[in-house]
N, C-alpha and C positions, 0 to 999 in steps of 0.2 A: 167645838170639838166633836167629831164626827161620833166619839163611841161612849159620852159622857150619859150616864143614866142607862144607858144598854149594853146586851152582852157583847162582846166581843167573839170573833170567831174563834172555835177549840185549839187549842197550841198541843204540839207534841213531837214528836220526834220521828222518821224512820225505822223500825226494828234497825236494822245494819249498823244506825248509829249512836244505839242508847249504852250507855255507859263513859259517854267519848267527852263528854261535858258541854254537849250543844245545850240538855236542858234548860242547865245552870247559867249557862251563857245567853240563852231566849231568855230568862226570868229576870236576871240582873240586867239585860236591857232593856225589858217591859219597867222595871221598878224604878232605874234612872230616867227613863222616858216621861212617865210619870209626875217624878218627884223632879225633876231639873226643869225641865221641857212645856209640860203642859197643866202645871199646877194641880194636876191632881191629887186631891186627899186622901183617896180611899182607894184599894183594891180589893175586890173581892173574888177568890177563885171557888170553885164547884168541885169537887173531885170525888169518885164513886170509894167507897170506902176498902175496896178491899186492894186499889192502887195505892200500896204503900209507899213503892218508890215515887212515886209523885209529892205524894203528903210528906215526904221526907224531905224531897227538894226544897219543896216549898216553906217548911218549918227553919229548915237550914238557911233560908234565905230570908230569914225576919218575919215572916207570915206565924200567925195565932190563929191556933183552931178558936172557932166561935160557935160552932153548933153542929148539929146532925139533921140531914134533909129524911126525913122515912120517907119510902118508897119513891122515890125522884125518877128511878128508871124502873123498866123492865127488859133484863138479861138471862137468855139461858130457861126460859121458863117461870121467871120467880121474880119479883120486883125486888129491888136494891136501894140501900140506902147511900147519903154520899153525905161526904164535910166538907164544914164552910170552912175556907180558912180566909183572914182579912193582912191586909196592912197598911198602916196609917203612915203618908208623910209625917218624920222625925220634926 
């Protein structure tokens, strides 16, 4: 599996089209991709903490926060933290 033990490239949307349900729709076919497809166990996403709509998505979509990254970036002058959230093949 090409992306097994490494990240994958960042997923996201268009401004134009956020609210439209592409997110939800990228994440539930990352998740059956996954879980049907390529046996994988585990997912792990990265997301900077003050993206809530993200973290929402992703909580909506069976993902558990598991921890807090400090200082993982720096945006805007000031280093940010981010959360892990996981999800485990049922």
């Amino acid at each position: 599996m090409p992306w097994c033990g490494r990240p994958a490239p960042p997923r996201g949307t268009r401004p134009d089209l956020t609210g439209r349900g592409v997110g939800r729709a990228l994440t539930e076919s990352v998740i059956d991709l996954a879980d049907t497809w390529l046996d994988v166990r585990r997912l792990v996403v990265v997301v900077f903490v003050d993206h809530d709509r993200a973290i929402g998505l992703d909580e909506s979509s069976g993902f558990q926060r598991e921890g807090v990254v400090r200082e993982l970036g720096f945006r805007r002058g000031m280093y940010v933290e981010a959360v892990v959230v996981g999800h485990r093949r049922p």
